[in-house]
C-alpha positions in Angstrom: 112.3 70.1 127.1 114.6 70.6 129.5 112.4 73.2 131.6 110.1 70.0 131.6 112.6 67.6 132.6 113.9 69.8 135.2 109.9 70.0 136.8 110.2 66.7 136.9 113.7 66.1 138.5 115.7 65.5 136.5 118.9 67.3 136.8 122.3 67.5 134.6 120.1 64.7 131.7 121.3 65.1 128.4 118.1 65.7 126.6 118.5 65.6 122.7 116.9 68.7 121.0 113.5 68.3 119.6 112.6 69.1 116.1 110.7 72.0 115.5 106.9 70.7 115.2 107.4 68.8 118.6 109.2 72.2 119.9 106.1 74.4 118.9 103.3 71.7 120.7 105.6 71.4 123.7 105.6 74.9 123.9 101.9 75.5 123.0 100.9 72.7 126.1 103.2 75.0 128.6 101.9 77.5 127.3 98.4 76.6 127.8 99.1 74.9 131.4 100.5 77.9 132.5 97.4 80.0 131.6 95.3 77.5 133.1 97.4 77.6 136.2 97.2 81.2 136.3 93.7 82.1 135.4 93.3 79.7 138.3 95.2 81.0 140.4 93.6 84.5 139.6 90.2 83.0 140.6 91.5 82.1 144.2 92.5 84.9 145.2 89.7 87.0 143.7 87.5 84.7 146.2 90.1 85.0 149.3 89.6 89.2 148.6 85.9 88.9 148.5 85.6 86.5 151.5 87.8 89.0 153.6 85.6 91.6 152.5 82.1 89.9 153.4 84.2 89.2 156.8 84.9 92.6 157.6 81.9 94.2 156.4 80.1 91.4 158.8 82.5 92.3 161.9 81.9 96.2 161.4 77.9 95.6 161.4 78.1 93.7 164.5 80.2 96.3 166.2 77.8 98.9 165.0 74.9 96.8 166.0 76.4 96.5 169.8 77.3 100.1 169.9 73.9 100.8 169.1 72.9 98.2 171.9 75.0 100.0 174.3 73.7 104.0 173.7 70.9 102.3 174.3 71.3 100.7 177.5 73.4 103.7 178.5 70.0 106.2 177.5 68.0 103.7 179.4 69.9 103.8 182.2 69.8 107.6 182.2 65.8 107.6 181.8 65.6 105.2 185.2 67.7 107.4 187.5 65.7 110.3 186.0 62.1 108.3 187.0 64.1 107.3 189.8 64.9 111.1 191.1 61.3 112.3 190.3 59.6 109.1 192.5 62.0 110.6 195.5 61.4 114.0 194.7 57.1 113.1 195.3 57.9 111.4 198.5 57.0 108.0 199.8 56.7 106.7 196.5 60.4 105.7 196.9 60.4 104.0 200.3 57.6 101.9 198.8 60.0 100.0 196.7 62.2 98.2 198.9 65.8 98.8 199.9 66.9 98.1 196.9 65.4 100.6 195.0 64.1 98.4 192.5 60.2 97.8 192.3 59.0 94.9 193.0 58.4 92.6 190.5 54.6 92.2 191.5 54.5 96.2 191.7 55.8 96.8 188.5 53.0 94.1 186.6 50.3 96.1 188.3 51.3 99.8 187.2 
């Protein structure tokens, strides 16, 4: 009783002491509420730890997915200097796109 009375504010009351029936279901509803409470609690942060992981497993596939991206680009890259090379190695082919050295757009559709 006077755990209860202190949660509720009360400091330095006199509280009379209970009998021992109205001890034991006193005790039995703290009991209880603080099972609930925990149990509860349990349940939040079970969800917080699974919610960090689906956010971190979400975060590493997407930084796998663009590093993907970018070997990509990078091989890509690699294969147009290479086309690039062998059109100046045959000749004219490469004066024939521009000063740019990108084909024109037109030139491009019709190969």
């Amino acid at each position: 009783m006077r755990t209860k009375m202190r949660l509720l504010g009360f400091r330095g009351a006199a509280v009379k002491p209970l009998n021992e029936e109205a001890a034991a279901e006193l005790g039995a509803e703290l009991l209880g509420e603080a099972l609930v409470f925990g149990v509860g609690g349990l349940c939040l942060y079970l969800e917080y730890l699974r919610q960090a992981g689906q956010s971190r497993r979400r975060e590493e596939h997407l930084e796998q997915t663009l590093s993907d991206l970018r070997m990509g680009l990078e091989r890509l890259q690699r294969d147009l200097d290479e086309l690039r090379a062998q059109g100046h190695a045959q000749g004219g082919a490469g004066h024939a796109q521009g000063s740019s050295g990108h084909a024109p757009a037109q030139a491009v559709m019709a190969a």
